[in-house]
N, C-alpha and C positions, 0 to 999 in steps of 0.2 A: 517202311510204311510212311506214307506222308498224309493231308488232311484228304485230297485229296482222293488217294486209291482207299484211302477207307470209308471216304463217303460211295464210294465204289464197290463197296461189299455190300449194302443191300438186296436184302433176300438171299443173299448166296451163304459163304459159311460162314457161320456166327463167328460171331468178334469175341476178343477175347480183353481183359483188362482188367489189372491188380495194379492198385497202389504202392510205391515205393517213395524213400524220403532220404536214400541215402547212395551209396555208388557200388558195396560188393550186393546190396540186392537186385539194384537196378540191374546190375550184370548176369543175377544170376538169370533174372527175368527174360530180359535179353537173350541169351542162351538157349532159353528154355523153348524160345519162338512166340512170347505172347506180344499180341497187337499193338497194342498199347498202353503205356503206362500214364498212371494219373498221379503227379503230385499232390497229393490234397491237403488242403488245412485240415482233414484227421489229424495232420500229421500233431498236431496240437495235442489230441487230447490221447491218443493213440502211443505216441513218445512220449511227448514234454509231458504228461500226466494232467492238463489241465480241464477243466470240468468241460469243453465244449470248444468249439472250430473257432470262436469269436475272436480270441485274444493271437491271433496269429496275424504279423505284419506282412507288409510288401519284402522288408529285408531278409524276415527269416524268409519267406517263400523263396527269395530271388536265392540266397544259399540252400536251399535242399532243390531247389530245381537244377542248378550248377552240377550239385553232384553225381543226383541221377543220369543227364544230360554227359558228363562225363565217361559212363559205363556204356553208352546205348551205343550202338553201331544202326539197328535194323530197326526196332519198333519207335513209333509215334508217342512224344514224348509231351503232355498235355497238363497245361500248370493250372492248378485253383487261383482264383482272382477272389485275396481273402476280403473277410469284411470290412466293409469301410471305403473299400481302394477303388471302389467304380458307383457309390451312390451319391458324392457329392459334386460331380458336374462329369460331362463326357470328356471336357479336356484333360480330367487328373483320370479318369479312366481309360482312355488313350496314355498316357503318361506311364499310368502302372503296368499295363500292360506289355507297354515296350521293353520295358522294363524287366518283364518276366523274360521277353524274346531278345533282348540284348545284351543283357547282364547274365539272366538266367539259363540262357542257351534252348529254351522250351520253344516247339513248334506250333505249338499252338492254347489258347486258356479257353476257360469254360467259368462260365457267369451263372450262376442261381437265379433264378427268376423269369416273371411272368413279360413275355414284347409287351404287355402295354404300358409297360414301364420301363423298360431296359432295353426297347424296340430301337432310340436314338443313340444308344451307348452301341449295341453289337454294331449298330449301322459303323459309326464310327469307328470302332475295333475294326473290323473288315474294311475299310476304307484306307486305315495304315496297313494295310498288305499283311492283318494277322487271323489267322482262322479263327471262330469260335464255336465253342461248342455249348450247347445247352443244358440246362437241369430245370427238371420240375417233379410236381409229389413234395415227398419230404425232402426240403430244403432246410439244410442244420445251420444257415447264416442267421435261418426265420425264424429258429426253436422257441424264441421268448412267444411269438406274435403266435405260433403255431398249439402251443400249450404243452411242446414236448414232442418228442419221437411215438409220433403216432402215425398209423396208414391215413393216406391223406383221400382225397376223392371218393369218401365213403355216399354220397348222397349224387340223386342225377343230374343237380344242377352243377356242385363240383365237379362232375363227370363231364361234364358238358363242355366247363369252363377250361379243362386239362386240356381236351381236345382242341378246343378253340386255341389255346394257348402252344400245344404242338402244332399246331399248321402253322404259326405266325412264326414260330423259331426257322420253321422250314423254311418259310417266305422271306424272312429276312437273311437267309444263306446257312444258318449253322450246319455246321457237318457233321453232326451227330444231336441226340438228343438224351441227357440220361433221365430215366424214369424211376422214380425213388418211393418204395412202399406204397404204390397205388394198387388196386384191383387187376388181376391178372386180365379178366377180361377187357378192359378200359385198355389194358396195356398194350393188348392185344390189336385191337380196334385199332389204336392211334398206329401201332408198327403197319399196317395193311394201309393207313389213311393218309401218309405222308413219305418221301420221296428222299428222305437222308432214313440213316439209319438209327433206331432206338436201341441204347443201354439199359438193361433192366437192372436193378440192386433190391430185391425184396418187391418184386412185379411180375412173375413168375416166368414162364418157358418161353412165350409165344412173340419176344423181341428178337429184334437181330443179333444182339450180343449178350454180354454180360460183364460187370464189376463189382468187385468186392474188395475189400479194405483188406491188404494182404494180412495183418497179423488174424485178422479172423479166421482165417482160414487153416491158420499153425496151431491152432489153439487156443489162444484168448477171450474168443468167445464176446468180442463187444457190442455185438448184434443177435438179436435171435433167430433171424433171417438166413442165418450163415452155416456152412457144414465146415464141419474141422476134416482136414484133408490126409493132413498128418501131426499130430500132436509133438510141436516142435516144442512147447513150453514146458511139455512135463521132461521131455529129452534135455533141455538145456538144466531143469532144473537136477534134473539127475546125476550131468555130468559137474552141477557146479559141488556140489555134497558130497560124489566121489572126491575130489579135486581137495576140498577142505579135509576129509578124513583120512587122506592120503598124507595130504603136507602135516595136520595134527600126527597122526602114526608114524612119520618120517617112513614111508614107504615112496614117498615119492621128496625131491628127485633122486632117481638112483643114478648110477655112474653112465650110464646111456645117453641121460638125461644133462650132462654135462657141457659146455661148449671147451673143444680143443680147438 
């Protein structure tokens, strides 16, 4: 998959795309045959335990995009451009970027925000020969200004404004757009109203694909947007409790268990 053949899938079968932060996921993902993966600054608050996407650098990003980047053979491999690293001029946003694509091994980043402000940055992004891909709705770089993880485009001037704002992503090339916790319908409207393809995360059926933050989907539960697919955390935590009252009982290891 490259930016490209996936701007390529519009209207046809839905895209596919879970978050990964490390190399035996990435792999398994890969495997599995999903589209493409998103390195995301979840990966912040998701791993590293921190209260939100903000405190994650250009450095940590460039090491968890490495490693993903490492596993992948087939799917599109797509890096968060964390906060900070593309609002203080488009030269250090070119910069960071590169960055994600030279050091990070990633094919392509995805920026948060509205073209009328980030309209000279993607320009620029795409002008150093790097895809970008877009986000709007709920934007977790915005969460202070937003007032929290809430659906966003609840009213029809924000309805309005979303629109307005997906066409201009289109217009300025993004090959993809994700749509984050807005009105199913809105969502709807903007996938049928623009020419790349829309990622839905909590935007409901009617986009071309979909993403979701992979541990939500094992179990975790960090969203309430999300279906547990298979309960990977109560499994892990089951095997960790056999594991301690195995080696507590000296039932384990037994001589099988040995290395000759």
């Amino acid at each position: 998959m490259t930016a490209p053949s996936f701007a390529a899938r519009k209207g046809g079968k839905k895209l596919t795309m879970l978050t990964a932060y490390d190399h035996p996921t990435a792999k398994i993902l890969d495997e599995c045959g999903i589209d493409a993966i998103l390195v995301g600054d979840s990966c912040a608050n998701t791993v590293m335990g921190r209260p939100n996407t903000l405190t994650m650098s250009i450095d940590e990003m460039v090491h968890h995009s490495k490693m993903v980047n490492s596993a992948v053979t087939n799917a599109l491999v797509v890096a968060d451009m964390p906060f900070m690293t593309y609002h203080v001029s488009v030269e250090e946003a070119v910069r960071n970027a590169g960055r994600l694509i030279q050091e990070g091994d990633a094919q392509a980043v995805k920026i948060e925000g509205s073209p009328e402000i980030f309209g000279p940055t993607i320009t620029a992004i795409r002008n150093a020969g790097i895809p970008v891909m877009g986000h709007l709705g709920l934007t977790p770089q915005s969460i202070h200004a937003l007032g929290g993880h809430k659906r966003q485009a609840r009213t029809p001037e924000a309805q309005a404004q979303l629109e307005r704002d997906a066409k201009g992503l289109e217009e300025l090339g993004c090959f993809g757009v994700v749509l984050e916790c807005v009105p199913a319908d809105v969502a709807a409207r903007i996938t049928r109203s623009i020419a790349c393809p829309t990622i839905g995360i909590g935007a409901g059926h009617d986009t071309d694909g979909q993403i979701l933050v992979m541990h939500d989907i094992l179990g975790w539960g960090f969203t309430s947007f999300t279906k547990t697919f298979v309960d990977i955390k109560s499994g892990m935590a089951e095997a960790f409790s056999a594991y301690i009252n195995e080696v507590q009982s000296e039932n384990f290891p037994g001589k099988e268990h040995q290395f000759s």
